[in-house]
Steps between C-alpha positions, in 0.01 A plus 500: 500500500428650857840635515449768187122521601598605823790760319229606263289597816769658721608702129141621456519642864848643465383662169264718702834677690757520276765798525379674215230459280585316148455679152152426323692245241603352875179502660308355167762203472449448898098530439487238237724201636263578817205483335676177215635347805160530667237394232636396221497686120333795478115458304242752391543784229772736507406825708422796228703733408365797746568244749908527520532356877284210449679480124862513608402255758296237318863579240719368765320218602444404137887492489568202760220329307538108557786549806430243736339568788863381729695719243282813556549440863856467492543789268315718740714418775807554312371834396391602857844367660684723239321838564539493922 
């Protein structure tokens, strides 16, 4: 458990420098296994619909609804490791 927390940390850091910055579809899948891994399933009402940043996001962390806190961690530092 302090092994990936510690590989979650040291991904969230190396997300901040990567080569080239992801695609939006990249950066919203990266955004919600943070944010899944982080606090848990996303709550509260769906942004509206003149809202499209908050609404694609609150989308793609409505899509790793119920991941496990570890798996969301993990995930994220798969995803990271594959886009230096």
């Amino acid at each position: 458990m302090a092994n990936l927390k510690a590989a979650f940390e040291k991904a969230v850091a190396e997300s901040k420098s990567l080569p080239e910055k992801p695609d939006n579809m990249t950066l919203l899948k990266i955004y919600s296994l943070y944010k899944q891994a982080t606090e848990g399933d996303v709550e509260g009402k769906r942004p509206g619909f003149t809202d499209m940043v908050g609404r694609a996001k609150y989308d793609a962390w409505a899509a790793v609804k119920g991941k496990s806190n570890d798996e969301a961690m993990q995930d994220y530092v798969d995803l990271i490791e594959s886009l230096k």
